[in-house]
N, CA, C and O atoms as a Tripos MOL2 file, in Angstrom:
@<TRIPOS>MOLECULE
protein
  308   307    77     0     0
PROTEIN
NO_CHARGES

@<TRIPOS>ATOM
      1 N         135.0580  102.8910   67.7070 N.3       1 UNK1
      2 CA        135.4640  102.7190   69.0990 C.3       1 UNK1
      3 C         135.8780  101.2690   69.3390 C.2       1 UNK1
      4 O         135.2210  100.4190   68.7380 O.2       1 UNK1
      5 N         136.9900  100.8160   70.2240 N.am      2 UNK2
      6 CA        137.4850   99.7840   70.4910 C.3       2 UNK2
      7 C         136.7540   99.3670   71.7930 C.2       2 UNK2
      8 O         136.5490  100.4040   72.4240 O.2       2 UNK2
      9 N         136.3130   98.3850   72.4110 N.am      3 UNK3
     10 CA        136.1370   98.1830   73.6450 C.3       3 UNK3
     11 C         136.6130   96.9240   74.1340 C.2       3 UNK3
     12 O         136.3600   95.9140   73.4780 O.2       3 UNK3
     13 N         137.3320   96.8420   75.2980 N.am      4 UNK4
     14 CA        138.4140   96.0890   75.7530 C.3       4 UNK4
     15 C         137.9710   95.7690   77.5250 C.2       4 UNK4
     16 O         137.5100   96.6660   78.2300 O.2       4 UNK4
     17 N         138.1240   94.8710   77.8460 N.am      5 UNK5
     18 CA        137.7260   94.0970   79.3910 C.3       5 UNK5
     19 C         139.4290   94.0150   79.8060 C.2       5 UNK5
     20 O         140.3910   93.6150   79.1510 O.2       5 UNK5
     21 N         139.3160   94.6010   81.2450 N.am      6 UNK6
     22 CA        140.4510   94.7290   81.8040 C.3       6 UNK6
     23 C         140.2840   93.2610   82.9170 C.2       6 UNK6
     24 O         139.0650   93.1120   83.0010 O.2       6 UNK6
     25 N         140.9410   92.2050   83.7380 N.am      7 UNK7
     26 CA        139.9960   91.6070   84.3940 C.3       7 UNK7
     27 C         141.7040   92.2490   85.2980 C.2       7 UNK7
     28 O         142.7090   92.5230   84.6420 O.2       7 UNK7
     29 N         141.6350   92.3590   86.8030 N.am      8 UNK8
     30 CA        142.0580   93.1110   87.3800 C.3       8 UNK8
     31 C         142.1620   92.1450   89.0380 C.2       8 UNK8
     32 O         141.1990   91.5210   89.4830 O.2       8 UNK8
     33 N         143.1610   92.2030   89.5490 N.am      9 UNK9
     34 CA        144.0990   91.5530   90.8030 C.3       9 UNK9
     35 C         144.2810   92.4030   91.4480 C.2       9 UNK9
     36 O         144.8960   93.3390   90.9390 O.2       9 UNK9
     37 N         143.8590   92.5200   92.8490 N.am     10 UNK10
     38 CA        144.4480   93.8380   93.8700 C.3      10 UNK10
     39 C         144.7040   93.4660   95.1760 C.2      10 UNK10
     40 O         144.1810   92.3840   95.4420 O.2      10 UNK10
     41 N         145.2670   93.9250   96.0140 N.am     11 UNK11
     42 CA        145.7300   93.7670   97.2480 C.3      11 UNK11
     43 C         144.0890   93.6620   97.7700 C.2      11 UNK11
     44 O         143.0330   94.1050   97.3200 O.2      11 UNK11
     45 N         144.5200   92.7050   99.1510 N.am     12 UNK12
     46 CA        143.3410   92.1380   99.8970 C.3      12 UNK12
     47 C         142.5150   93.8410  100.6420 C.2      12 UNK12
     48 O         143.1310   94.8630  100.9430 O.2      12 UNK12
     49 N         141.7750   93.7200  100.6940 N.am     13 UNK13
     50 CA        140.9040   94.8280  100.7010 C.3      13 UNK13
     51 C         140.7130   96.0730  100.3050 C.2      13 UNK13
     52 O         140.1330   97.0230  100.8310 O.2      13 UNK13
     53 N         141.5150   95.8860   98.8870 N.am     14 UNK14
     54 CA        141.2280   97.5010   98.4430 C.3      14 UNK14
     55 C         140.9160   97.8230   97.3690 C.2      14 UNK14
     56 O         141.4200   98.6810   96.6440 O.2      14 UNK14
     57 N         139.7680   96.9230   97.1380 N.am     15 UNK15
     58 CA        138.6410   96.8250   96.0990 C.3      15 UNK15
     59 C         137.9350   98.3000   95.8930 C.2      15 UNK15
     60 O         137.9960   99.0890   94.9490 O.2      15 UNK15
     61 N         137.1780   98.3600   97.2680 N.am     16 UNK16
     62 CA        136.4900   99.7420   97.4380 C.3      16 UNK16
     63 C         137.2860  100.9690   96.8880 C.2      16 UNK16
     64 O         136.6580  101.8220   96.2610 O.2      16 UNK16
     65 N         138.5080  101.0970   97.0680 N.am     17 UNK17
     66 CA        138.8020  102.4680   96.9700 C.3      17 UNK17
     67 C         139.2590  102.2130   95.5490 C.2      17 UNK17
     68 O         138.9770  103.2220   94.9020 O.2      17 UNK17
     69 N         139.8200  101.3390   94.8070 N.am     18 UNK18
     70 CA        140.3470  100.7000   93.2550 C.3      18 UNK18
     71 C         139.3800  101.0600   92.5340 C.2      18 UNK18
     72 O         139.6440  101.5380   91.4310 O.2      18 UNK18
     73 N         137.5230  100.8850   93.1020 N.am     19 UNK19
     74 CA        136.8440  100.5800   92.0970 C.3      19 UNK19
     75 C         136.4870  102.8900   92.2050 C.2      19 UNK19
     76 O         136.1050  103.5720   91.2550 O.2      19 UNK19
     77 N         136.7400  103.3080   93.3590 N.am     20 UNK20
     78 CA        136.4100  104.9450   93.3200 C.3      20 UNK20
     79 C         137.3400  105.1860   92.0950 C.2      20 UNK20
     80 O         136.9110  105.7310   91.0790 O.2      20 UNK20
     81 N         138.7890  104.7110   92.2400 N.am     21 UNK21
     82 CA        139.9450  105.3300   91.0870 C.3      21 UNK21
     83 C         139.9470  105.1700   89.7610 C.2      21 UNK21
     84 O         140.5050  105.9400   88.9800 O.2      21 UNK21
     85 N         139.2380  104.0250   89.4120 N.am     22 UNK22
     86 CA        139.1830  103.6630   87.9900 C.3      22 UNK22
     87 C         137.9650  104.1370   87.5090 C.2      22 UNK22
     88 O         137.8480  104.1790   86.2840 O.2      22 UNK22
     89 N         136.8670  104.5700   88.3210 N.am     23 UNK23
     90 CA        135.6580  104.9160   87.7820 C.3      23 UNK23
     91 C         135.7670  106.7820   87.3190 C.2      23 UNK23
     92 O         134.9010  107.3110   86.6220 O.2      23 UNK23
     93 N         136.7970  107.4250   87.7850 N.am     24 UNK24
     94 CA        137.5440  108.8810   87.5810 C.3      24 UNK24
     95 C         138.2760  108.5080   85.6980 C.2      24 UNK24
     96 O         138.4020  109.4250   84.8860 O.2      24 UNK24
     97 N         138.5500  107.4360   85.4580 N.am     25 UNK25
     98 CA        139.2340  107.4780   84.1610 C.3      25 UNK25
     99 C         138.6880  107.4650   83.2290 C.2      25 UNK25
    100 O         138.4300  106.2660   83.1220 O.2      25 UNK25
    101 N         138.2090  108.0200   82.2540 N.am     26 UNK26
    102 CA        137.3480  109.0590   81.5650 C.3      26 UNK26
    103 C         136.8410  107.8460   80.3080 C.2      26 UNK26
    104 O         135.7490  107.8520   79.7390 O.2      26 UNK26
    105 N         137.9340  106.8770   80.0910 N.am     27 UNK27
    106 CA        137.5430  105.9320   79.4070 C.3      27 UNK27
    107 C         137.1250  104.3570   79.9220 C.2      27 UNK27
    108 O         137.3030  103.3270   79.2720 O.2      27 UNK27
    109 N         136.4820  104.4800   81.3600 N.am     28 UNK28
    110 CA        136.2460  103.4760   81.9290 C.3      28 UNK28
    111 C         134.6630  103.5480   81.8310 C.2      28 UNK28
    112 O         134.2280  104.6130   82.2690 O.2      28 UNK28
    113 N         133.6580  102.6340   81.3420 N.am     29 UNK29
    114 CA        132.6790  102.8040   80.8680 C.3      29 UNK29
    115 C         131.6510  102.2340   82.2680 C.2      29 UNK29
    116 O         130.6320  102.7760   82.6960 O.2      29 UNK29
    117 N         132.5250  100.6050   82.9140 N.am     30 UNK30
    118 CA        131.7500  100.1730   83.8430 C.3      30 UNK30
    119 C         133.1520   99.2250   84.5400 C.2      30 UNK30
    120 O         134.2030   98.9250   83.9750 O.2      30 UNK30
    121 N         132.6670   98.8860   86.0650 N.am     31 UNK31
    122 CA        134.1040   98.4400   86.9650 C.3      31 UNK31
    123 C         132.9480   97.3270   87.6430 C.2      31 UNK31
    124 O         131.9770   97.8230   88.2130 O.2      31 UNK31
    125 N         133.0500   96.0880   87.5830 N.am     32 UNK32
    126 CA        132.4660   94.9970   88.4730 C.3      32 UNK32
    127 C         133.2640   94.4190   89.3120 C.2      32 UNK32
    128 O         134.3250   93.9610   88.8870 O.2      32 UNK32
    129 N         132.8980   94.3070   90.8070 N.am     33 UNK33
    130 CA        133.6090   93.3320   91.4530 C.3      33 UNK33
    131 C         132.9550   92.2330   91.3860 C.2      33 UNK33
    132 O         131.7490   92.0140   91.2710 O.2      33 UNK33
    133 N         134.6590   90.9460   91.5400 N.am     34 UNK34
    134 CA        134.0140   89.8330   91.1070 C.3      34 UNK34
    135 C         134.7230   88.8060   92.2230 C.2      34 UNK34
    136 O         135.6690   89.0810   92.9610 O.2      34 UNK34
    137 N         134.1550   87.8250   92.1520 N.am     35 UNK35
    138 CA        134.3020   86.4290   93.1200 C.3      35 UNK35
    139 C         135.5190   85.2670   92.0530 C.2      35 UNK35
    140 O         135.3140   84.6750   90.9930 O.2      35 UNK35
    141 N         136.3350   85.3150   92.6430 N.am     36 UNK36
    142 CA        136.9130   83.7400   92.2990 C.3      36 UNK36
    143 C         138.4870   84.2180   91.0470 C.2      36 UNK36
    144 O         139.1080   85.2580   91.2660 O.2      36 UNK36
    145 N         138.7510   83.5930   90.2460 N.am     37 UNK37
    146 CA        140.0840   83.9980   89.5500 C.3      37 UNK37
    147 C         140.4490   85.3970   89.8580 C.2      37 UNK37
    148 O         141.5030   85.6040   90.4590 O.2      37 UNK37
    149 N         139.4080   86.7300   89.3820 N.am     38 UNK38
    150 CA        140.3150   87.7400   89.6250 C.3      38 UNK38
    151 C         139.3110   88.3580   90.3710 C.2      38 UNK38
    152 O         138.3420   87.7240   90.7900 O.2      38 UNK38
    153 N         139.4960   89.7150   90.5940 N.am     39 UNK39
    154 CA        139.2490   90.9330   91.7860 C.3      39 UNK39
    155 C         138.2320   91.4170   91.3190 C.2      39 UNK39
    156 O         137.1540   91.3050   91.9020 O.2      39 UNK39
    157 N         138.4310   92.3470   89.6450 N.am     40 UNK40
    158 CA        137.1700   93.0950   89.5460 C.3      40 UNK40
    159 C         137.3590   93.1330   87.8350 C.2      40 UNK40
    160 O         138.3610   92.7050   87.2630 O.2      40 UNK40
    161 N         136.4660   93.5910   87.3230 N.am     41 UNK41
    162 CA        136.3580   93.4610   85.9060 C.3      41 UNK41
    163 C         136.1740   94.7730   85.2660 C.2      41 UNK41
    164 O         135.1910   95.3310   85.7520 O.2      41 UNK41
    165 N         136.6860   95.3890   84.4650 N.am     42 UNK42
    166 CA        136.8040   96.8490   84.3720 C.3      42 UNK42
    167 C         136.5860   96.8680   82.5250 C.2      42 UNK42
    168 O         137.3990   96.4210   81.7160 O.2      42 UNK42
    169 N         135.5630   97.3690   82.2840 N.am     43 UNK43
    170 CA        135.4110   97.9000   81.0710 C.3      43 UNK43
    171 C         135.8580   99.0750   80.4500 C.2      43 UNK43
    172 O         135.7560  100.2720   80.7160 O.2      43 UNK43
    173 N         136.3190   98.4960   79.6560 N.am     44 UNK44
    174 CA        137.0710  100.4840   78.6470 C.3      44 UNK44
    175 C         136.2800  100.3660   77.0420 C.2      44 UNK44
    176 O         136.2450   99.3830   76.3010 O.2      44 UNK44
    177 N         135.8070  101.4520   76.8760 N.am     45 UNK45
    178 CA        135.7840  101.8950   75.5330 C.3      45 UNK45
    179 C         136.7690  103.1510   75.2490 C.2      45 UNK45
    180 O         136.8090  104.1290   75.9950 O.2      45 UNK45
    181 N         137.6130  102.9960   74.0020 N.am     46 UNK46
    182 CA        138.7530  103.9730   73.7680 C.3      46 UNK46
    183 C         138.8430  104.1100   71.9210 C.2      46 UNK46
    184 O         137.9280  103.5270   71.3380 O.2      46 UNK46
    185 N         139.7220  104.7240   71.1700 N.am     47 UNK47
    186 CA        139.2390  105.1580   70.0850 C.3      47 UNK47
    187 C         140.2290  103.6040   69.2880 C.2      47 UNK47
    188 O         139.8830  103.0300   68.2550 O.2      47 UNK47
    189 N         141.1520  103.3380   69.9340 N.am     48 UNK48
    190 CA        142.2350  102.4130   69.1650 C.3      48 UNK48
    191 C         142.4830  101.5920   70.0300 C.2      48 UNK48
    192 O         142.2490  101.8220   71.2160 O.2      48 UNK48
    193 N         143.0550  100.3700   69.5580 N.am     49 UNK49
    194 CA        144.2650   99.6560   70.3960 C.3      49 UNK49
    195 C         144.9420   99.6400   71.3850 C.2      49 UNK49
    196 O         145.0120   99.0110   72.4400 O.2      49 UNK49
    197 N         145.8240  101.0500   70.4950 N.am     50 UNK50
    198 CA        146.7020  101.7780   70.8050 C.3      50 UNK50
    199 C         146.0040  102.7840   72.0600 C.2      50 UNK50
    200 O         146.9300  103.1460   72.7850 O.2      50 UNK50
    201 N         145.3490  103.0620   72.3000 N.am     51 UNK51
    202 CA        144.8900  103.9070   73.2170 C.3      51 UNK51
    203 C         144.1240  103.2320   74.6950 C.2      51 UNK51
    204 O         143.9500  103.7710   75.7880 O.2      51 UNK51
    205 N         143.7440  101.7620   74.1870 N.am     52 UNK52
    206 CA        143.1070  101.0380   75.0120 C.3      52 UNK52
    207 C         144.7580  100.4380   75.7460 C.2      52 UNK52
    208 O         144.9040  100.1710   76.9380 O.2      52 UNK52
    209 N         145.5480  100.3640   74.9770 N.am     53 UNK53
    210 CA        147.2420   99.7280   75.5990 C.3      53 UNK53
    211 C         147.6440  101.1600   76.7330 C.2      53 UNK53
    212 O         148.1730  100.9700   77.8280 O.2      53 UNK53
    213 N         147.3290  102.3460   76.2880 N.am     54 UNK54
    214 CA        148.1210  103.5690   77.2620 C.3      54 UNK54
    215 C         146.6720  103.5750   78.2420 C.2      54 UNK54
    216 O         146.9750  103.6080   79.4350 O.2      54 UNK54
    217 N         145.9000  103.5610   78.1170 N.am     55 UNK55
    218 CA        145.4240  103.4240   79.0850 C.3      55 UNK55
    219 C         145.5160  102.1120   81.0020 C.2      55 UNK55
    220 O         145.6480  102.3330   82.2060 O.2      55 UNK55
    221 N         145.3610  101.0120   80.2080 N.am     56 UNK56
    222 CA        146.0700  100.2790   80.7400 C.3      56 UNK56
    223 C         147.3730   99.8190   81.7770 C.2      56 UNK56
    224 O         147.5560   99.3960   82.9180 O.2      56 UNK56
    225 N         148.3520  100.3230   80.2040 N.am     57 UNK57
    226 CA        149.5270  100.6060   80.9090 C.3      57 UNK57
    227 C         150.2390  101.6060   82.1070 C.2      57 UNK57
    228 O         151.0410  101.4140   83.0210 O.2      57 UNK57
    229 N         149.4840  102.7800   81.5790 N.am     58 UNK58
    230 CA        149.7900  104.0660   82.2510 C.3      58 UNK58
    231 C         148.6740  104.4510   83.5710 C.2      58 UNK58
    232 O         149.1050  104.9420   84.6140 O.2      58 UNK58
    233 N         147.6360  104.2440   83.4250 N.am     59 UNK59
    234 CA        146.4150  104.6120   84.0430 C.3      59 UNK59
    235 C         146.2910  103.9400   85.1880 C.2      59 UNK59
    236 O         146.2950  104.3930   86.3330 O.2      59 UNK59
    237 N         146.1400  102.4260   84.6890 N.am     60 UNK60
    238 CA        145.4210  101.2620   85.7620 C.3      60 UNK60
    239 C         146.4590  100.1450   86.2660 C.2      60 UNK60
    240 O         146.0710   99.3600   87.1320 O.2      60 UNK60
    241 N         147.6010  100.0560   85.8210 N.am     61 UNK61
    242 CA        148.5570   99.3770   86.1450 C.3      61 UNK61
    243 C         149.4010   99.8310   87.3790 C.2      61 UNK61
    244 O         149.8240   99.3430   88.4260 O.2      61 UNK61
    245 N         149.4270  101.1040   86.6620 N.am     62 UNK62
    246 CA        150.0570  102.5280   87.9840 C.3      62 UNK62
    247 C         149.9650  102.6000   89.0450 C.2      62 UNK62
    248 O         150.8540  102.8790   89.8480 O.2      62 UNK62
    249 N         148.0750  102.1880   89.3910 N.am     63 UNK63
    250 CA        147.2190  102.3640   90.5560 C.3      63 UNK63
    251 C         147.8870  101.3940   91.3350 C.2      63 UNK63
    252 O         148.2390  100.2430   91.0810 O.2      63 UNK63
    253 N         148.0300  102.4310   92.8030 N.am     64 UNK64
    254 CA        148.4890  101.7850   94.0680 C.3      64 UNK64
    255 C         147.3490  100.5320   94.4040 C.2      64 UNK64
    256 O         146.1260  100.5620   94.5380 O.2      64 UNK64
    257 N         148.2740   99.5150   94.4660 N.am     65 UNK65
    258 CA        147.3450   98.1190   95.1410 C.3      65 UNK65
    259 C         147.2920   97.4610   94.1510 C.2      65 UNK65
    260 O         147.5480   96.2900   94.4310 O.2      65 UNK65
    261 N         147.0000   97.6680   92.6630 N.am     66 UNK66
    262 CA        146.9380   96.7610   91.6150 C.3      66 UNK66
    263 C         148.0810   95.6890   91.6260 C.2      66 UNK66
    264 O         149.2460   96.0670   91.5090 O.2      66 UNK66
    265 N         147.7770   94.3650   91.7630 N.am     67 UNK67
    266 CA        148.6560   93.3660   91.3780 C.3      67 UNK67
    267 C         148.9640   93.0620   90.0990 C.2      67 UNK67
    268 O         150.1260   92.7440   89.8450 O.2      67 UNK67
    269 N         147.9820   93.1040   89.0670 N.am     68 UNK68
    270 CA        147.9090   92.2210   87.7810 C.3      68 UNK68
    271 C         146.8540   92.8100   86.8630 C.2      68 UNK68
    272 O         146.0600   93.5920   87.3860 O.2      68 UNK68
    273 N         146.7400   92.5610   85.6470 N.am     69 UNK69
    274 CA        145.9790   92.6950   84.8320 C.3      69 UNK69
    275 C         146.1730   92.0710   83.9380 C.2      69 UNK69
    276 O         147.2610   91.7280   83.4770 O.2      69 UNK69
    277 N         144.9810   91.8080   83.5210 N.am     70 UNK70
    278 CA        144.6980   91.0330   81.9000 C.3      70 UNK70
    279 C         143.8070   91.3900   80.8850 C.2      70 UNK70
    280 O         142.7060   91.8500   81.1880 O.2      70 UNK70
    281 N         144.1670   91.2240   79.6180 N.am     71 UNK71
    282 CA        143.0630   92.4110   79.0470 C.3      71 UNK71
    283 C         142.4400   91.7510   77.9330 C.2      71 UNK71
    284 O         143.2100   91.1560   77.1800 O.2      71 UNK71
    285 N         141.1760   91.7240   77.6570 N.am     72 UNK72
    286 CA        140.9510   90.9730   76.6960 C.3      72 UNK72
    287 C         140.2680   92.1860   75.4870 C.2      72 UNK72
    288 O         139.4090   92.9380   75.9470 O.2      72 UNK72
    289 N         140.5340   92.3080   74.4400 N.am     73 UNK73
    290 CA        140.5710   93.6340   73.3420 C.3      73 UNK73
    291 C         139.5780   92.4580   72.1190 C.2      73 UNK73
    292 O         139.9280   91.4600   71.4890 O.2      73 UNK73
    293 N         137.6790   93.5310   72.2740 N.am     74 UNK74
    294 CA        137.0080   93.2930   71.7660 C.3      74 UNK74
    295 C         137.0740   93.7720   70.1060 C.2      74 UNK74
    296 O         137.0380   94.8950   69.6040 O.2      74 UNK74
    297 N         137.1910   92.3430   69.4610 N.am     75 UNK75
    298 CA        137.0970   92.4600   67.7840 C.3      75 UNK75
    299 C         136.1770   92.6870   67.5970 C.2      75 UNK75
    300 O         135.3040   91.9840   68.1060 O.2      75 UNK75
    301 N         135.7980   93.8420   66.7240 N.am     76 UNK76
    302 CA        134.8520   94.2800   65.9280 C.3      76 UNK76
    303 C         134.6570   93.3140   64.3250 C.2      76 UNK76
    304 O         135.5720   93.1040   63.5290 O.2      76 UNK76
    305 N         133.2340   92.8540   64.1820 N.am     77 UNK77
    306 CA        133.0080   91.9950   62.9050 C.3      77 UNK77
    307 C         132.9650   92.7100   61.8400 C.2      77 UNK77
    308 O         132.7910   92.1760   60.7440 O.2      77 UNK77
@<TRIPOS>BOND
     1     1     2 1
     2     2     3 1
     3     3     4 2
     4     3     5 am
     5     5     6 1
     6     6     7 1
     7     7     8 2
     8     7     9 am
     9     9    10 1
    10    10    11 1
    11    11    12 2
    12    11    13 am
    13    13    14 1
    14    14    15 1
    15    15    16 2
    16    15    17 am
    17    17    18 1
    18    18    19 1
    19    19    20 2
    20    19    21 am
    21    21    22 1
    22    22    23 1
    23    23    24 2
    24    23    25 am
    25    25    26 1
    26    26    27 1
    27    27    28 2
    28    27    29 am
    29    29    30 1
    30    30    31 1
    31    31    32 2
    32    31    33 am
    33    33    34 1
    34    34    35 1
    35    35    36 2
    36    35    37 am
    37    37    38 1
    38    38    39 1
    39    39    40 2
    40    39    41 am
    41    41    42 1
    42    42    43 1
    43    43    44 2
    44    43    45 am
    45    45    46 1
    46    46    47 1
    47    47    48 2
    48    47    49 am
    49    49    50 1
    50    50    51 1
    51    51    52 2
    52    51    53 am
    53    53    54 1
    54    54    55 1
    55    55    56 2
    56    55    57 am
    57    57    58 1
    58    58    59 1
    59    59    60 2
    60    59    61 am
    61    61    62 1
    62    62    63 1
    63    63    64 2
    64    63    65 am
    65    65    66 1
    66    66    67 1
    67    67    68 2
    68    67    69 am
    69    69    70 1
    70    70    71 1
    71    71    72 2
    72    71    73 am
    73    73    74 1
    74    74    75 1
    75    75    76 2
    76    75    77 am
    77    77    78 1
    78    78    79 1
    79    79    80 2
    80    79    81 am
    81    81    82 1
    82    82    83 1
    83    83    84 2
    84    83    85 am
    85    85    86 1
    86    86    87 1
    87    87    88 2
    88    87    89 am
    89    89    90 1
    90    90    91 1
    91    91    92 2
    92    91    93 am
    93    93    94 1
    94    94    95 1
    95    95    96 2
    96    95    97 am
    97    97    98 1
    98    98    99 1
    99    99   100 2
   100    99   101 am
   101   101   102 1
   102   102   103 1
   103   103   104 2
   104   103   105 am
   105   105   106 1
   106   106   107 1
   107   107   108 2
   108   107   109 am
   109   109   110 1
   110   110   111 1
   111   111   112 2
   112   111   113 am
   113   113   114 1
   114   114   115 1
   115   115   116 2
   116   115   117 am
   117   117   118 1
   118   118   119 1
   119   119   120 2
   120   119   121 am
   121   121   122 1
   122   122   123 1
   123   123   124 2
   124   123   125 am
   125   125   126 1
   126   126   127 1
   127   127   128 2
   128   127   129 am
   129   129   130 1
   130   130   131 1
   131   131   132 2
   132   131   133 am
   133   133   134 1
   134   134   135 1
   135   135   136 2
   136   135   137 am
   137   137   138 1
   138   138   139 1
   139   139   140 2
   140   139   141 am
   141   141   142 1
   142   142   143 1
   143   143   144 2
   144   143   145 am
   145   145   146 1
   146   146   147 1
   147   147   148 2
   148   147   149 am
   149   149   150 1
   150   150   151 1
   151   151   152 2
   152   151   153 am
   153   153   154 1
   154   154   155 1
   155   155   156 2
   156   155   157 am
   157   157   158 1
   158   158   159 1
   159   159   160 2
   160   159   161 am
   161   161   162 1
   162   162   163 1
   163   163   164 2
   164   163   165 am
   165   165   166 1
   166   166   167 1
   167   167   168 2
   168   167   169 am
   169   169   170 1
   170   170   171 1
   171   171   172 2
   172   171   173 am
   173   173   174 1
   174   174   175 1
   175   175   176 2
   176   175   177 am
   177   177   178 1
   178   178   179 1
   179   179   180 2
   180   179   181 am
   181   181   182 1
   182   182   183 1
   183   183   184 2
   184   183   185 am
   185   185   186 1
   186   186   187 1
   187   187   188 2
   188   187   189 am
   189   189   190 1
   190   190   191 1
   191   191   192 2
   192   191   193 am
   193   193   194 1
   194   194   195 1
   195   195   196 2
   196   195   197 am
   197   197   198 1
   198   198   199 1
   199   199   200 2
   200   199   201 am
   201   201   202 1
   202   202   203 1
   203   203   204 2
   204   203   205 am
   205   205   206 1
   206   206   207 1
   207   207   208 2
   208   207   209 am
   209   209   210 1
   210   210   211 1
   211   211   212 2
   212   211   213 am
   213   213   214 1
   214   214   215 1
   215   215   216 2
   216   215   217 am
   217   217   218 1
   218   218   219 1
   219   219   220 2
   220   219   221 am
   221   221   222 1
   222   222   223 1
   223   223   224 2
   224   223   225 am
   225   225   226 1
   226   226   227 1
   227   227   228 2
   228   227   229 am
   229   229   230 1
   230   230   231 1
   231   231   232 2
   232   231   233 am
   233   233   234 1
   234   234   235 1
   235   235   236 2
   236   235   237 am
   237   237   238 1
   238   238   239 1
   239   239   240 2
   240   239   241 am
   241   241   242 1
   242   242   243 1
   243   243   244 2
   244   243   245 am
   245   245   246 1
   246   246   247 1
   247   247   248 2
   248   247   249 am
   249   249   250 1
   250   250   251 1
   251   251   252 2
   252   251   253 am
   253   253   254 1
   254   254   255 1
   255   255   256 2
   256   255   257 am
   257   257   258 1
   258   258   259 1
   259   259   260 2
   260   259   261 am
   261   261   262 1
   262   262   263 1
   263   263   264 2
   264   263   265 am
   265   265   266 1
   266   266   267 1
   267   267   268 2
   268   267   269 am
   269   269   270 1
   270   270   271 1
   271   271   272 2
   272   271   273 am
   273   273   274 1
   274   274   275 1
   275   275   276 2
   276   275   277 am
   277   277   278 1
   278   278   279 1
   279   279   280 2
   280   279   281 am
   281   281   282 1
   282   282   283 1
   283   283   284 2
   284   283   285 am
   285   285   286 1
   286   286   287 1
   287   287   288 2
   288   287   289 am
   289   289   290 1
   290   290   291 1
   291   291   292 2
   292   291   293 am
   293   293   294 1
   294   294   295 1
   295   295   296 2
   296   295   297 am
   297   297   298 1
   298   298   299 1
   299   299   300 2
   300   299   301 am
   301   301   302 1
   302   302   303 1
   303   303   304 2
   304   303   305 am
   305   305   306 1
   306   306   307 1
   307   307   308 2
@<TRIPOS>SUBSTRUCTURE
     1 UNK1         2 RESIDUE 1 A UNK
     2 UNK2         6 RESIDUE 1 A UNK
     3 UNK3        10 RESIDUE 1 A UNK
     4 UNK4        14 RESIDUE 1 A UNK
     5 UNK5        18 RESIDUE 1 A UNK
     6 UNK6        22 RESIDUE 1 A UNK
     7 UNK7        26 RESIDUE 1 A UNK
     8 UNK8        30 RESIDUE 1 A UNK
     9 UNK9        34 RESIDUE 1 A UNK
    10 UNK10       38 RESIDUE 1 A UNK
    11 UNK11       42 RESIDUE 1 A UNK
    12 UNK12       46 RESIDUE 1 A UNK
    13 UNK13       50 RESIDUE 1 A UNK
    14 UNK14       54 RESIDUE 1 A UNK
    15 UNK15       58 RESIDUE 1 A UNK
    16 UNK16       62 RESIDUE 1 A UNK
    17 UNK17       66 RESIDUE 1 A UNK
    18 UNK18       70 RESIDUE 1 A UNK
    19 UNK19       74 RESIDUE 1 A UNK
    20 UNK20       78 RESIDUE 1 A UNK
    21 UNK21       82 RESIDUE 1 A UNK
    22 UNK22       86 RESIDUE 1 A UNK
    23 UNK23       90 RESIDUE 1 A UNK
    24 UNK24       94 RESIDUE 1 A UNK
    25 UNK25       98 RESIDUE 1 A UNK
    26 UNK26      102 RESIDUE 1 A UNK
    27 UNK27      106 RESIDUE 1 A UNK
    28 UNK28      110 RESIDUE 1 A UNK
    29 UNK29      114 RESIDUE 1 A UNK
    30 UNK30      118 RESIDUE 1 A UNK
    31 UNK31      122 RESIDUE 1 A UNK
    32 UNK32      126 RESIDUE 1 A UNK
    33 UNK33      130 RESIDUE 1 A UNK
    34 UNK34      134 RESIDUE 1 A UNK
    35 UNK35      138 RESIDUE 1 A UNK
    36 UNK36      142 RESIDUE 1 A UNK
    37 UNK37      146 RESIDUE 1 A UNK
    38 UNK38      150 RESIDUE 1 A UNK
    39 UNK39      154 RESIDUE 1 A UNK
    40 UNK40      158 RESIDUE 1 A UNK
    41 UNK41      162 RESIDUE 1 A UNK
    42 UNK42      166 RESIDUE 1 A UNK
    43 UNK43      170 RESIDUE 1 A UNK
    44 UNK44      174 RESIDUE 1 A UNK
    45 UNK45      178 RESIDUE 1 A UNK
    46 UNK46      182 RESIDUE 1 A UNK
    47 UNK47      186 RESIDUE 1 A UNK
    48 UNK48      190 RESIDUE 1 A UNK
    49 UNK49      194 RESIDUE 1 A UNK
    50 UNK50      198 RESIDUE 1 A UNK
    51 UNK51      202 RESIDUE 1 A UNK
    52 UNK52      206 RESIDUE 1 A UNK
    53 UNK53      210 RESIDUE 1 A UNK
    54 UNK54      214 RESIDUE 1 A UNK
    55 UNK55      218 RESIDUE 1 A UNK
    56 UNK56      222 RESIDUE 1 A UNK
    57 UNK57      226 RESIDUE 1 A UNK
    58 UNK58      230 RESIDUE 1 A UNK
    59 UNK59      234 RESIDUE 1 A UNK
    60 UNK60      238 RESIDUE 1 A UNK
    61 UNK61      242 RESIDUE 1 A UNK
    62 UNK62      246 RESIDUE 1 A UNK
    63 UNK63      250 RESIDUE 1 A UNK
    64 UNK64      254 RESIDUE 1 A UNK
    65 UNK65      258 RESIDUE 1 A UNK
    66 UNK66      262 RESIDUE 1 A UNK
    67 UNK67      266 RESIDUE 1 A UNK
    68 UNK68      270 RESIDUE 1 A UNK
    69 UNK69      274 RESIDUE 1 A UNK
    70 UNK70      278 RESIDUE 1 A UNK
    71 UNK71      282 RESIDUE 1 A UNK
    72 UNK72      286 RESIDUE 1 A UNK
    73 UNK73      290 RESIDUE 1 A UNK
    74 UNK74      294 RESIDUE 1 A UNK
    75 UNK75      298 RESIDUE 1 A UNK
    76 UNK76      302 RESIDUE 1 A UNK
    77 UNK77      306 RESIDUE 1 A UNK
């Protein structure tokens, strides 16, 4: 399993309903809201890369209100 930190930018008050939509995506493990650089912090575990990228791309980018994302993709030792 790959696990990857989404850190996540959204329109001014629509945290609440962002954090209901991403917590429905089957590979979202945990969603924190956060204070200061970005909005909220969104954890994925997914089987690949490649699967942690379509998720992302397709899933959470999509979502109405999302400004931005950044993703940081946890190396396994």
């Amino acid at each position: 399993m790959t696990d990857a930190y989404v850190m996540l930018n959204c329109e001014l008050g629509a945290e609440i309903e962002l954090v209901e939509k991403l917590k429905e995506i089957e590979q979202v493990t945990d969603v924190f809201e956060t204070i200061g650089t970005h909005d909220m912090l969104v954890k994925l575990q997914a089987v690949n890369f490649e699967k942690i990228r379509e998720i992302v791309s397709w899933n959470i980018q999509k979502l109405p209100k999302v400004r931005s994302t950044s993703t940081l993709i946890k190396k396994e030792a």
